[in-house]
N, C-alpha and C positions, 0 to 999 in steps of 0.2 A: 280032696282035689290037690294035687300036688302044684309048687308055687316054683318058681324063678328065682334059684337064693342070689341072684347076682342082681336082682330087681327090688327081691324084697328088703335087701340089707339095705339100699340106700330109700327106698320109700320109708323103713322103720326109721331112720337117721337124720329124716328130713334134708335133702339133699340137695341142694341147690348148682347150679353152674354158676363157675365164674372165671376168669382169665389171669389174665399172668400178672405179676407184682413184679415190685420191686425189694433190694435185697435190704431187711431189716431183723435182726440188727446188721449195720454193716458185717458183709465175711472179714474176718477175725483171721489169723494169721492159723496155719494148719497145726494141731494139736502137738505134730511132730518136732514142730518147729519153738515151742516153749521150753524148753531147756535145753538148748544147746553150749557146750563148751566149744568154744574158739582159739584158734591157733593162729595166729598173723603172722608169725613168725617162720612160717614151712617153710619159707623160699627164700625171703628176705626181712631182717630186720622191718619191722614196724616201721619205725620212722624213717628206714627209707625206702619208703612203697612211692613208687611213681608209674606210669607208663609205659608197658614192656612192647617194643614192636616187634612182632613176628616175622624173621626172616623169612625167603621163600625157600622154604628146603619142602619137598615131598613127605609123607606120610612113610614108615615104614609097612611090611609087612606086618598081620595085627592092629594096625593106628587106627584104621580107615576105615567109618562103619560100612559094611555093605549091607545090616538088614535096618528096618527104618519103621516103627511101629507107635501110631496115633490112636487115643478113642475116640467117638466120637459120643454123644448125647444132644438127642432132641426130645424136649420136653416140656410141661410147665403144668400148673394147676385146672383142674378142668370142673372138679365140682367142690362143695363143701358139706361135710359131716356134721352130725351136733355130735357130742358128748352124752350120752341119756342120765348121769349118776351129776356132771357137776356143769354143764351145758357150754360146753371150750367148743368155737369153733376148728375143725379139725380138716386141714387142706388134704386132698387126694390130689396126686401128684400120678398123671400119665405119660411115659417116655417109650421114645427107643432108644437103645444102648446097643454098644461095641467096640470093637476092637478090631487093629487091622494089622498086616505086617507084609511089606513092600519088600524084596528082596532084588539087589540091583544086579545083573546077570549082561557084563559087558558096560555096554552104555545107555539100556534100557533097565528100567524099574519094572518088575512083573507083580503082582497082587499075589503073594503065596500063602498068605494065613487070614481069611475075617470069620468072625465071629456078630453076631447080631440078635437080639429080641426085644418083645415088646415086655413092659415091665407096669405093675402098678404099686404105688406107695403112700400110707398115711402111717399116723401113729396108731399100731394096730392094740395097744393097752389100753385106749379110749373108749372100749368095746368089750361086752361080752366075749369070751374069749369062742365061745362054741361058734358064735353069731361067725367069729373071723376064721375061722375054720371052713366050717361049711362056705364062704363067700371065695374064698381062696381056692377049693378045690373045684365050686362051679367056673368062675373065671380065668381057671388053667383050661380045660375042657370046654370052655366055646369054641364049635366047630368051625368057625369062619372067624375069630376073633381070639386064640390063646392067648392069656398075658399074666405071666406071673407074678404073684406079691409080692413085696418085697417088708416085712414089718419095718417102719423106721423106730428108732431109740425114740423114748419118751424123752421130752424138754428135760434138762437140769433141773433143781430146786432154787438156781437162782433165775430161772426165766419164768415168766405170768403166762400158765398155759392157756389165759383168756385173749391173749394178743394172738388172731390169726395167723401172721407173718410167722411166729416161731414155730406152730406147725408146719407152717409150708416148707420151712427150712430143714428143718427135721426129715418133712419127707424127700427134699430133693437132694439134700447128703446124701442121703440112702439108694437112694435110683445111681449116684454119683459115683458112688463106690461101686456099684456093679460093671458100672464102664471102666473101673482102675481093673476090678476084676477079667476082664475081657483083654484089658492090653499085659495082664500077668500071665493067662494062657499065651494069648500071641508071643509074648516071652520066651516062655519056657518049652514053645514047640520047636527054639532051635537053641540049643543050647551052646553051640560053637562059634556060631558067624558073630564078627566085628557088629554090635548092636546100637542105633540111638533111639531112645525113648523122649517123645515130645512130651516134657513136663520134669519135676522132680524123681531123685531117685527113692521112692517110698521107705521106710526101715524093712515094712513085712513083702517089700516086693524081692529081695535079694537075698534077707536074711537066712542062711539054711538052706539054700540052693546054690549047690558048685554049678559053677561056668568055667567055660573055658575061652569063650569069647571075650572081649572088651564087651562094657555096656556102659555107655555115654546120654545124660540125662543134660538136658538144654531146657532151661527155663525162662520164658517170655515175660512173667510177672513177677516181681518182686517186692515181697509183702514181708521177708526176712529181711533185719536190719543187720547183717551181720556185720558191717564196717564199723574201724574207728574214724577217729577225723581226718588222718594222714591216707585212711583205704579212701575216706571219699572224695578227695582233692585230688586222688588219681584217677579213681570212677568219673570223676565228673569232668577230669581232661584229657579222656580216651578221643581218639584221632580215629577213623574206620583201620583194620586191619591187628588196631594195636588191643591191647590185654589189661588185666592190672595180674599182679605178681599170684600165684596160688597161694590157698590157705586150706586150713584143715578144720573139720565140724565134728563135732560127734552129734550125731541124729538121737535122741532119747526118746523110747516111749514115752507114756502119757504118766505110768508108774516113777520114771525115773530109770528104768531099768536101759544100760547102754545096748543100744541096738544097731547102729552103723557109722561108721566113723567114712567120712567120704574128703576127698579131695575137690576143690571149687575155685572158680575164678569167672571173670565177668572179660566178657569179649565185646569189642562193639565194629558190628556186621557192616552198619551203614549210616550216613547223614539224618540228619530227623532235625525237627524244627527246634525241638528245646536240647538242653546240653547231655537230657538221660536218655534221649530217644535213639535207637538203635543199637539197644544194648543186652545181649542175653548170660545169663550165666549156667555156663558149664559144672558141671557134677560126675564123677567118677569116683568108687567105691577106691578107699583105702588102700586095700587088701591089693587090685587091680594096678595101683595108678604105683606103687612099691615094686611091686613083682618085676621082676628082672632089669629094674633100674635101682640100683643100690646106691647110686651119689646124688647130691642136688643137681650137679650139673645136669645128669642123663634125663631127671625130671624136669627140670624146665629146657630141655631139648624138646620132650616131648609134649607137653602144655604146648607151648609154642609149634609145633609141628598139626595137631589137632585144631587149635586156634586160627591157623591158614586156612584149615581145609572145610571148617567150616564157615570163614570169611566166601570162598569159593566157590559154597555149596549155597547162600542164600537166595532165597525168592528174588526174582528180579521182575514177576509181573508187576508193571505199575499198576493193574486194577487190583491186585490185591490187596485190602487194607490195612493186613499186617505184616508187610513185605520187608518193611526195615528190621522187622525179630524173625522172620518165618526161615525157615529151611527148604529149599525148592522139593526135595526127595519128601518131607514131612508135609508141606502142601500136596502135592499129587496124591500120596496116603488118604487123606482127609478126605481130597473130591474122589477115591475109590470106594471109600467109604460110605461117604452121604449118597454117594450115586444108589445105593441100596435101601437107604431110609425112602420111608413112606410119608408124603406131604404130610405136616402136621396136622394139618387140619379135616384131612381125610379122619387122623386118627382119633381125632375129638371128637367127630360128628358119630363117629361107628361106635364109641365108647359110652358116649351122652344116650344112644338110642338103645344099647344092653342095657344101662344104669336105669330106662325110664325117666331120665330125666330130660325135660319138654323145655324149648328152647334152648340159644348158646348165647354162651357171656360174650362179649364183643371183643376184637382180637387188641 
C-alpha cells in the first residue's frame, strides 16, 4: 500500500506543532560585515567630522532612483523534528517569500516586477538523506499546497545542536536568504533604471554584474559599528535634513576575500524620541559613487544631493511605525507586496493538516 512521504516523514520524526520564538542567540551582526576595512577619511579628515547640512539643490540626471525594490518574508516555526541518530530537536520553518519592484512612471509608482513562493526549511542533515529526498519531491507536488525546501546549513561546531532555538535559526536564515534571492531577480530584471534597494548592499548581490543604473542601498538597522568617537558625536547631533561626512568600507567575504568596496554615510529623515531615532544609512557601490565624479568636491555635491532627496522621499504616514527610517516609495512596495501573501495562519493550518500533525501551537 503505498503511504504519504510528506505524512510519513513527520510521523517517523515524531512531530510535534509549535509556534513562534524568540531570537536566540541574539542576531549577530551579518557575516559580511566581520572584516571590514574602514576609511574615515573619503571626504574629511577624521577629526573633523561634524554635521554636513544638505543644501536644497535637485538631484541630477542618474541621481534620482526611479525603480524602488523591497522583500518581503512571512514566516515562523510550525512544527518540530527529532533527530533519530543523536535526538537535537530540530525547528521546521514555514514561510512565504518575495520580492517586489516598483517603478515610478511620472508621479505614480506602478508594481513592475514581484516574485513570490511558499517555502519550507529545517536542518535537512538531521535526517536520512533518502528520507529528505523523497519528502522534498512529495511537498513540491501537493496539488493544492506546492512548497519548496529549502535545506538549512547545519549549526557551527561551536553551537549545542540540543538547543532548539539554534535550529530554528538555521532554518529561518535560510527561508531569508531566498527573499534576498527574490529582490536580486527583481534587481537585475532592470538593469538601467536609477535603483534603491531597502536594506544593505549585499557583496554577492552586485558582485559581477555590470549596471549601468545607480543602485542605492538605505539601511534602517544598525548592527555595524563603523564609527570612531569623532563619527559618533556627529551621528548623534544630526539635525533632520543633515548628514554626517561619507566614508568608504570594504565589504569582505566570510574567507577574507575583498568583495565590494562601497561608499556610506548616515542621513537622518526625521525627529524621534531618542538622539539615534530617525537615522538611516546610505550605501552606494564604490565603483558607482567615483564614476564620473573625479574630485571631492563633485562627491560630496552629490552625497548631498541624494541625502535631500531622500530626506523628501520619507514616509510621512503617522500610522506607520516605522515612519521616521521608512521611504514612502519603499513603504507602498511592501503593502504591494504583502497585499499578495497568504494570512499566516491560513498557511499553518493547511501545512499542519499535509504534515498529519493533530492540533496547533498557540499563536
Amino acid at each position: 500500500m503505498s503511504t504519504n512521504p510528506v505524512r510519513e516523514f513527520f510521523r517517523r520524526h515524531g512531530s510535534t506543532a509549535v509556534g513562534p520564538g524568540t531570537d536566540y542567540p541574539p542576531d549577530g551582526d551579518d557575516p559580511d560585515d566581520r572584516s571590514e576595512a574602514v576609511d574615515h577619511a573619503a571626504e574629511v579628515d577624521p577629526a573633523d567630522w561634524k554635521p554636513v547640512p544638505n543644501p536644497e539643490a535637485p538631484t541630477r540626471p542618474g541621481e534620482a532612483p526611479t525603480r524602488f525594490i523591497d522583500g518581503c518574508y512571512s514566516g515562523e516555526p510550525v512544527t518540530c523534528l527529532w533527530n533519530p541518530s543523536h535526538g537535537w530537536p530540530v525547528a521546521v520553518v514555514l514561510a512565504e517569500v518575495g520580492g517586489v519592484a516598483m517603478k515610478l512612471e511620472g508621479r505614480d509608482l506602478r508594481r513592475e516586477f514581484y516574485g513570490l513562493e511558499r517555502v519550507v526549511s529545517f536542518v535537512a542533515d538531521a535526517f536520512p538523506w533518502d528520507e529528505v529526498e523523497a519528502f522534498a519531491a512529495a511537498v513540491g507536488n501537493l496539488p493544492d499546497f506546492p512548497t519548496r525546501l529549502l535545506p538549512a546549513r547545519r549549526p557551527g561546531e561551536d553551537a549545542n545542536p540540543f538547543v532548539y532555538e539554534v535550529h530554528r535559526q538555521q532554518a529561518e536564515v535560510r527561508a531569508k536568504q531566498e527573499m534576498n534571492n527574490w529582490e536580486q531577480i527583481a534587481l537585475d530584471a532592470d538593469p538601467d533604471a536609477p535603483t534603491l534597494l531597502d536594506g544593505r548592499l549585499a557583496s554577492d548581490l552586485l558582485t559581477g554584474r555590470p549596471r549601468k543604473g545607480l543602485v542605492v542601498g538605505v539601511v534602517k538597522t544598525h548592527k555595524g559599528d563603523y564609527l570612531h568617537d569623532q563619527g559618533w558625536r556627529a551621528f548623534l547631533r544630526l539635525t533632520p535634513g543633515q548628514r554626517t561626512p561619507f566614508f568608504k568600507i570594504n565589504r569582505r567575504q566570510a574567507g577574507g576575500q575583498s568583495a565590494l568596496y562601497v561608499a556610506t554615510w548616515y542621513v537622518k529623515l526625521a525627529l524621534g524620541g531618542q538622539p539615534n531615532d530617525g537615522i538611516v544609512r546610505v550605501e552606494v557601490p564604490w565603483a558607482q559613487f567615483v564614476e564620473d565624479r573625479t574630485t571631492k568636491d563633485e562627491r560630496t555635491g552629490f552625497a548631498s544631493r541624494l541625502s535631500r532627496w531622500l530626506v523628501d522621499a520619507r514616509c510621512r504616514q503617522a500610522s506607520y511605525g516605522r515612519a521616521a527610517i521608512s521611504l514612502d516609495p519603499v513603504v507602498r512596495a511592501e503593502d504591494s507586496l504583502k497585499s499578495l501573501f497568504t494570512p499566516f495562519g491560513v498557511l499553518r493550518n493547511r501545512f499542519l493538516r499535509h504534515a498529519g500533525v493533530a492540533g496547533s501551537a498557540p499563536p
